[in-house]
C-alpha positions in Angstrom: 64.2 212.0 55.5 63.3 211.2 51.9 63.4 207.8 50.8 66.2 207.2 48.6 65.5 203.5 47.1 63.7 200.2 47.3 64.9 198.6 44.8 66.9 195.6 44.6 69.7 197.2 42.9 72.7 194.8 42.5 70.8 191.7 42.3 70.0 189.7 39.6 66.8 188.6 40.2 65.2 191.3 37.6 63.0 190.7 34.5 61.6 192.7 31.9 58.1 194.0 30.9 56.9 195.5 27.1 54.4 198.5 28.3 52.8 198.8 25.5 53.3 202.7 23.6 56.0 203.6 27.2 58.8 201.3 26.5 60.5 198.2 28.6 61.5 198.2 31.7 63.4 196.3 34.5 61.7 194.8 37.6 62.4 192.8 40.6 61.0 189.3 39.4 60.0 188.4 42.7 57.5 191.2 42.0 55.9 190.4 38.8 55.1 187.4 39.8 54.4 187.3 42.9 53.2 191.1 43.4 55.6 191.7 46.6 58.9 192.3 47.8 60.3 191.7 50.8 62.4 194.3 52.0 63.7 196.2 55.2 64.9 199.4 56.4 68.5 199.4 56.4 69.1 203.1 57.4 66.5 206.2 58.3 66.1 206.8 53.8 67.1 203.2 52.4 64.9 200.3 51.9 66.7 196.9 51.0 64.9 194.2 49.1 65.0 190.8 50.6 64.5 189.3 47.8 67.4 189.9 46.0 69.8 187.2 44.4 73.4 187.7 42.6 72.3 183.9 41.3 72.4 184.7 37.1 69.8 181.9 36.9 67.2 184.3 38.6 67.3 186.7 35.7 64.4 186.3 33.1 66.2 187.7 29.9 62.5 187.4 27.6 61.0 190.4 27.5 57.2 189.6 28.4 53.8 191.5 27.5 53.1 193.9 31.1 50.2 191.6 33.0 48.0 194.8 32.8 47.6 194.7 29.0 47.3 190.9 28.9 
């Protein structure tokens, strides 16, 4: 089967990032800084993150530089 997601779609724990000359976009903060997500299979094509949070504290709302341009 094709794998359908991974993302942590729901939660709040997101942030964003400025890629220079392609836009911003949302990621799972527990991602960006610490460069891994937890996650498990939930059925044979969906990945759940295990990181996820509906805790509005966990959002980062500034939009911050991508670490690959800093």
């Amino acid at each position: 089967m094709a794998l359908k997601s991974w993302t942590c779609k729901g939660c709040t724990n997101i942030c964003w990032r400025l890629v220079p000359g392609r836009g911003v976009f949302e990621y799972c903060r527990a991602y960006m800084e610490h460069g891994v997500v937890r996650r498990e299979w939930v059925t044979d094509d969906f990945i759940d993150c295990l990181d996820k949070t509906t805790d509005p504290d966990a959002t980062d709302p500034v939009v911050k530089l991508h670490k690959d341009f800093i």
